[in-house]
C-alpha positions as CSV (number, residue, x, y, z in Angstrom):
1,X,0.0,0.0,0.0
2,X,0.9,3.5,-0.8
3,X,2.5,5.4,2.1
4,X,0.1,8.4,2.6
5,X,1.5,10.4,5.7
6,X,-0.6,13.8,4.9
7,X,-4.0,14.4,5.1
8,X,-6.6,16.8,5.1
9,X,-10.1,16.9,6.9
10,X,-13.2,18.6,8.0
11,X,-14.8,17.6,11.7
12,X,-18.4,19.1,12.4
13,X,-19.5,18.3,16.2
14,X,-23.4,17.7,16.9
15,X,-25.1,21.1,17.8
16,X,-26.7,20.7,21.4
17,X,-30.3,20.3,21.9
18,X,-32.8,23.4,22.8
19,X,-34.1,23.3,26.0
20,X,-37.9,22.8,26.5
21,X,-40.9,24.9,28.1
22,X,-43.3,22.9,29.4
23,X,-45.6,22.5,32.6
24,X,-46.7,20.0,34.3
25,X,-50.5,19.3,33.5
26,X,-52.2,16.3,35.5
27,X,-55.6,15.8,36.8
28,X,-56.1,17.0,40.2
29,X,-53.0,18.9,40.1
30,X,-53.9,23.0,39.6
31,X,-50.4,24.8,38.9
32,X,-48.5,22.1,38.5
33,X,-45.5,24.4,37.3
34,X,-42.4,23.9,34.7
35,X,-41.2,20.9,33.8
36,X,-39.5,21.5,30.5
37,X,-35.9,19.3,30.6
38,X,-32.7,20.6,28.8
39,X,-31.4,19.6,25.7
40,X,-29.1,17.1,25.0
41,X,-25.0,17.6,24.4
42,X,-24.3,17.5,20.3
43,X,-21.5,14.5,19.9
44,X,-18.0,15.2,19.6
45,X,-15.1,14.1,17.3
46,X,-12.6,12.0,19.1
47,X,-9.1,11.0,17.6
48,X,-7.6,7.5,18.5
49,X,-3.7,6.2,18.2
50,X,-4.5,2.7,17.1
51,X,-0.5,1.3,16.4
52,X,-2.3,-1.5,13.9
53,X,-3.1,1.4,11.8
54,X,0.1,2.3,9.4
55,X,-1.4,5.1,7.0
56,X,-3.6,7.8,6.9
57,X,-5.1,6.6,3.6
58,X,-8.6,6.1,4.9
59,X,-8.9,10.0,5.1
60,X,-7.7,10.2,1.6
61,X,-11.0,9.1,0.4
62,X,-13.4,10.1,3.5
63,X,-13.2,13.6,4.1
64,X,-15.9,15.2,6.3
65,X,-17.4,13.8,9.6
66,X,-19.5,14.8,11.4
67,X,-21.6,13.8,14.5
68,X,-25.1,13.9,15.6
69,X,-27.1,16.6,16.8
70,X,-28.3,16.5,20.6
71,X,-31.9,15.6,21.0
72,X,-34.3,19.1,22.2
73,X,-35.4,18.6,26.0
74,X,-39.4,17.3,26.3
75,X,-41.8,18.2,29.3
76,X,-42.6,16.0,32.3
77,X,-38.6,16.8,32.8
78,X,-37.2,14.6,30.6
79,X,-33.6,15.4,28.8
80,X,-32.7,15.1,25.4
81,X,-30.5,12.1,24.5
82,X,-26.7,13.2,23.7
83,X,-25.3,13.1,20.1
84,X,-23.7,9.7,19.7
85,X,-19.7,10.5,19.4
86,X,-17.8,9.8,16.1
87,X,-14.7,7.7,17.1
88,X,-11.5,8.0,14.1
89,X,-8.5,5.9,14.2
90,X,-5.1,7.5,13.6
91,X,-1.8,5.6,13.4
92,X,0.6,6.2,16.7
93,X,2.8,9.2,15.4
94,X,-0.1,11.4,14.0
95,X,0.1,15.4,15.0
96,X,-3.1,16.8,14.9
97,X,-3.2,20.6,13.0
98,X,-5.3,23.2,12.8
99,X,-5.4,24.5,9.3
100,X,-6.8,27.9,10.1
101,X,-4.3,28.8,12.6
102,X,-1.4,26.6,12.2
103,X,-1.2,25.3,15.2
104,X,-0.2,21.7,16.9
105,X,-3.2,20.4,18.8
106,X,-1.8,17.3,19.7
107,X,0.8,14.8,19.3
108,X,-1.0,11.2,19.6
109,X,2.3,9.2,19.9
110,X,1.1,6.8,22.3
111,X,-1.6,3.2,21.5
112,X,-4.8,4.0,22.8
113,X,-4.6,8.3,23.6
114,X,-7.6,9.5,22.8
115,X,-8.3,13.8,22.1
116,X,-11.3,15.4,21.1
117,X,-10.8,17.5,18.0
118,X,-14.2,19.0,17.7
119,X,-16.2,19.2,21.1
120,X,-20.3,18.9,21.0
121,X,-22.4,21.8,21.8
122,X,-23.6,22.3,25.2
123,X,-27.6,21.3,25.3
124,X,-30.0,24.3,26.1
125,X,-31.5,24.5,29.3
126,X,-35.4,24.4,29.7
127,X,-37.7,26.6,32.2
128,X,-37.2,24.5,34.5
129,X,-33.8,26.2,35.5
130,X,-35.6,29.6,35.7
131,X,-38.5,29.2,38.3
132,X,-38.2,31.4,41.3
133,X,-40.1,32.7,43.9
134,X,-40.9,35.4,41.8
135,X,-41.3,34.1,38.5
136,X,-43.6,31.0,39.0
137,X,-44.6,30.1,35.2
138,X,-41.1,30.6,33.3
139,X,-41.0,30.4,29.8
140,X,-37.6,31.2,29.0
141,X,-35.5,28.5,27.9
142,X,-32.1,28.9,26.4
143,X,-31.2,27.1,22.6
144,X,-28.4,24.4,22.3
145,X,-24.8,25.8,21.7
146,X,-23.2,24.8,18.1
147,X,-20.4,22.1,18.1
148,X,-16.9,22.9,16.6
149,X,-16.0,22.8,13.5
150,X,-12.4,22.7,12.3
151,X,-10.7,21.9,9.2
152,X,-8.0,19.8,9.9
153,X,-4.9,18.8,8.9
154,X,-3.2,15.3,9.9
155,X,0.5,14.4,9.8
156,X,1.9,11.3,10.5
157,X,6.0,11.0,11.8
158,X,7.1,7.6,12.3
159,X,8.1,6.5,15.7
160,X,11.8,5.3,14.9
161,X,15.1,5.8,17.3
162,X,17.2,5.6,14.9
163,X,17.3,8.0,11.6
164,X,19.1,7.8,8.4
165,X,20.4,10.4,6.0
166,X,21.9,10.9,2.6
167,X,21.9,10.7,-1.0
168,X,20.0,9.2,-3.5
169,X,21.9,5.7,-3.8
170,X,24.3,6.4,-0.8
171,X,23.0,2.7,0.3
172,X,20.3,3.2,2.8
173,X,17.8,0.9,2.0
174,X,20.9,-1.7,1.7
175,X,21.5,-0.5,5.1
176,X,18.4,-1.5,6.2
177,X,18.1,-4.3,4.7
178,X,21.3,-5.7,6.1
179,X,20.4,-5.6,9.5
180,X,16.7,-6.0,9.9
181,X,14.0,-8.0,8.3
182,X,13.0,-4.3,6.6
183,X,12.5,-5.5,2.3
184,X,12.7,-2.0,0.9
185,X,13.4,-1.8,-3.0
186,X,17.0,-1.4,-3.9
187,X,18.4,-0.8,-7.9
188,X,21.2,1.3,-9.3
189,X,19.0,4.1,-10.3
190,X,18.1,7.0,-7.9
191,X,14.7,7.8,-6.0
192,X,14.3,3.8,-5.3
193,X,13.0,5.0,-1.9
194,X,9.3,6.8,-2.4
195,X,8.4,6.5,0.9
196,X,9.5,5.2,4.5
197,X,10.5,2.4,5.4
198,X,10.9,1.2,8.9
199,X,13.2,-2.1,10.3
200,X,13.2,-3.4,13.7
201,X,16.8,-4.5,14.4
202,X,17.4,-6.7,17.0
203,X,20.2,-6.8,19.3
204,X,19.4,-9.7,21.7
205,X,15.9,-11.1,22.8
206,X,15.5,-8.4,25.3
207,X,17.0,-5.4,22.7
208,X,15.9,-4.0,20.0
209,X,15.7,-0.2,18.3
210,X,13.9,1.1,15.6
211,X,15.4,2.6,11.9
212,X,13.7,4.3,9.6
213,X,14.7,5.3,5.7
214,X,13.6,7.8,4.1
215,X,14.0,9.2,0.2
216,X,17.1,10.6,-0.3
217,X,18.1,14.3,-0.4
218,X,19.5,16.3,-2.9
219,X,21.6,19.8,-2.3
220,X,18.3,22.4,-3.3
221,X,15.7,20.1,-1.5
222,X,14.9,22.9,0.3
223,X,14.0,24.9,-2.6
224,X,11.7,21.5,-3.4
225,X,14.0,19.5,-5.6
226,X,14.2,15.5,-5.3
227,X,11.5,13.8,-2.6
228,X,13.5,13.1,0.5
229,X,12.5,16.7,1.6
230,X,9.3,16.3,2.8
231,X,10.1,13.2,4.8
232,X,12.2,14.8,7.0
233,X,9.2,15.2,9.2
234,X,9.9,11.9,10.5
235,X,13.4,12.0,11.4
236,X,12.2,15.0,14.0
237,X,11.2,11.4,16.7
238,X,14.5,10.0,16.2
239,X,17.3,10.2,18.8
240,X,20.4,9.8,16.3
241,X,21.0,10.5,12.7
242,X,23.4,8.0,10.8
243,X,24.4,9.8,7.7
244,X,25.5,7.3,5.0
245,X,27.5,8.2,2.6
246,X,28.8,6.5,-1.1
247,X,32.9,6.4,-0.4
248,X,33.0,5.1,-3.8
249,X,30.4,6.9,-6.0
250,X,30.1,5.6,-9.4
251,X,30.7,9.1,-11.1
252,X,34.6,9.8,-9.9
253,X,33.9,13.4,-10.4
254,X,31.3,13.6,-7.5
255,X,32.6,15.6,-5.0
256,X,31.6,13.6,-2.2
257,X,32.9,16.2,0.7
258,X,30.9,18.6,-1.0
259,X,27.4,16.7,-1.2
260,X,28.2,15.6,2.3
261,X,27.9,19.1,3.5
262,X,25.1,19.7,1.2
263,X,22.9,17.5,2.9
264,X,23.8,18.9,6.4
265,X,22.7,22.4,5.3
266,X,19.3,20.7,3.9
267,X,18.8,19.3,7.6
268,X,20.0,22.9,9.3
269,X,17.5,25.0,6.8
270,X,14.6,22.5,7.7
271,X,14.8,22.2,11.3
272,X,17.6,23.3,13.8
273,X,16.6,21.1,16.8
274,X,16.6,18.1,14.0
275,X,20.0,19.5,12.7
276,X,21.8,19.2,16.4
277,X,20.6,15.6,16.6
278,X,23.3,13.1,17.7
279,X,24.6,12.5,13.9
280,X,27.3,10.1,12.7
281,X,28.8,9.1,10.1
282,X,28.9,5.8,7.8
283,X,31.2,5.6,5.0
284,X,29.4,2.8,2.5
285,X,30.7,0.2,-0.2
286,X,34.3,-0.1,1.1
287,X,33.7,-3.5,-0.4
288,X,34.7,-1.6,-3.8
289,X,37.8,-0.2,-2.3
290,X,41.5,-2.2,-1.8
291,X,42.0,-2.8,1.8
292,X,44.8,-0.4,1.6
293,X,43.2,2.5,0.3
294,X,39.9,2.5,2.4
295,X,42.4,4.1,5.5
296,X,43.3,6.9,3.1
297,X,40.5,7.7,1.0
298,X,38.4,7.7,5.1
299,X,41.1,10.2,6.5
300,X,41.1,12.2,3.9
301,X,36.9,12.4,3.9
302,X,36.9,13.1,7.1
303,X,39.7,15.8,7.0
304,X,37.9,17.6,4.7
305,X,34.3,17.0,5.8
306,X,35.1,18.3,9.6
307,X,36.5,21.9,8.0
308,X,32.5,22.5,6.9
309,X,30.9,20.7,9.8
310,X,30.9,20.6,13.3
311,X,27.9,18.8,14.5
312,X,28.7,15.5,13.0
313,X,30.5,13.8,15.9
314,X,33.7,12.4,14.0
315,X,35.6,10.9,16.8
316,X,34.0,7.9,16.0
317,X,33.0,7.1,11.7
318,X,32.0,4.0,10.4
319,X,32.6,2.5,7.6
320,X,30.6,-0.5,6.2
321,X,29.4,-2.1,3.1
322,X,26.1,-2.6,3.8
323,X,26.1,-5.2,0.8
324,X,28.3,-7.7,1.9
325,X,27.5,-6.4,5.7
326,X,31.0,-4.9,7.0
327,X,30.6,-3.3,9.9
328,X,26.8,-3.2,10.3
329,X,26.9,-5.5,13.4
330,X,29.5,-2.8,14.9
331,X,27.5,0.1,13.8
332,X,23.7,-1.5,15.6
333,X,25.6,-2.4,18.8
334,X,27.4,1.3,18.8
335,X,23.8,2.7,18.6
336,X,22.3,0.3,21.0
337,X,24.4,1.5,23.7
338,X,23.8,5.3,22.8
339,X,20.1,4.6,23.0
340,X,20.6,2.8,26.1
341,X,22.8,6.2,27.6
342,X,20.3,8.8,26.3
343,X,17.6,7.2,28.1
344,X,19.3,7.3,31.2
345,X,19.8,10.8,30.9
């Protein structure tokens, strides 16, 4: 199935019910007095995180809900029934934005939270609320208050720990592929990533982290080149950033230093707080390199790369092939134990 990760919808909450003048008329009983009940509360528009959900394709298709009205009060004191609630299932990871202002409602990130996104109107009261010592035969009754409505816009971020970054064919899906049970298309043509993909990698039986690929970036994504741009969205859960990069790039005259950097500015113009990250480094497909020359062609990368960047932490770079899987097992246990650290923090 497609991944769809953005969506837009419209939520109308029941209206409340009007409130009721009435009074009570029984044989025998002169003056019986107001019995008009209120009005019932409209429904309202509740949000779940369901974690067997993995797309917001439904609201793709299904674009306005709305809820039932709250019933008007009746005499002999009886109260409208309330709008029946409309209950909508979001993957865990969805933010919840309000498209008029901009603004974050809520983050569901956790199975099972629950927020209402458009809240019922309050039901009317009847004249039974306004009988006084004075005023014996009210009829004043007050009309049901109008439910929300919002146009809304939904955003999922995957819930992954780890994050990676880099070019189109840098060898991220390979990455992934090598070590967890992730299948996500690989071939020697760029933009074989369309959408996220997330691996559980597993450590031991009792430890395990989360990766997540996404499309690669291009220098100018911020300007809305390539596709990896707008998935950077859900890199902002991760804890650390591996950026992977081709040490052996099929065109010799890619300046691989310079793309490097290119793709750290792409993270620093999209979000700071993303940009200062935990970030590493992993030098790819030193399988296509002579033993002897992976040492030189790595120190001089690095050399270079650390004169344009200082938030990379380069005291410790990887290098790997994630097609024959060099290094991988050293690079998951390295990021095990710095998950393990941050959340002792």
């Amino acid at each position: 199935m497609k991944f769809i990760d953005e969506a837009k919808i419209e939520v109308i909450a029941g209206n409340g019910g009007n409130g009721s003048a009435s009074f009570r008329r029984e044989k025998f009983i002169e003056r019986g007095g107001p019995d008009g009940g209120d009005g019932g509360r409209g429904g309202s528009i509740v949000m779940i995180a369901d974690e067997n959900i993995n797309t917001l394709v439904d609201y793709r298709f299904v674009k306005k809900y709305k809820a039932k009205n709250g019933e008007n009060g009746r005499g002999a004191d009886c109260y409208g029934h309330k709008g029946e609630d409309v209950y909508l299932k979001v993957p865990v990871g969805t933010t919840i934005i309000d498209e008029e202002t901009n603004l974050a409602l809520m983050d569901l990130d956790q199975h099972g939270q629950k927020f209402v996104v458009a809240k019922g109107g309050k039901g009317g009261l009847g004249n039974l609320h306004f009988k006084s010592s004075v005023n014996r035969a009210p009829r004043q009754t007050t009309p049901g208050e109008l439910g929300e409505h919002k146009i809304l816009r939904l955003e999922l971020k995957v819930l992954a720990d780890i994050g990676l970054l880099g070019l189109p064919n840098a060898g991220k899906s390979t990455f992934i592929r090598a070590v967890s049970s992730a299948k996500p298309k690989v071939a020697d043509y760029p933009f074989t990533t369309l959408h996220p993909n997330l691996g559980v990698v597993r450590i031991d039986h009792e430890r395990s982290f989360v990766i997540a690929d996404i499309p690669g970036l291009i220098e100018g994504a911020s300007d809305g080149l390539g596709l990896g741009y707008k998935f950077l969205k859900h890199l902002q859960r991760t804890k650390v950033l591996l950026h992977i990069v081709d040490i052996m790039p099929l065109d010799e005259s890619l300046d691989i230093v310079a793309s490097a950097v290119a793709i750290t500015q792409e993270l620093k113009k999209y979000d700071s707080e993303l940009y200062n990250k935990p970030r590493y480094l992993l030098l790819n497909k030193i399988d296509l390199l002579d033993p002897e020359e992976v040492t030189t062609r790595v120190n001089k990368f690095i050399d270079e790369f650390k004169q344009h960047d200082t938030n990379t932490i380069l005291d410790r770079v990887f290098t790997i092939s994630g097609a024959t899987k060099t290094g991988c097992n050293e690079v998951c246990y390295a990021m095990m134990n710095m998950l393990e650290e941050l959340k002792q923090r």
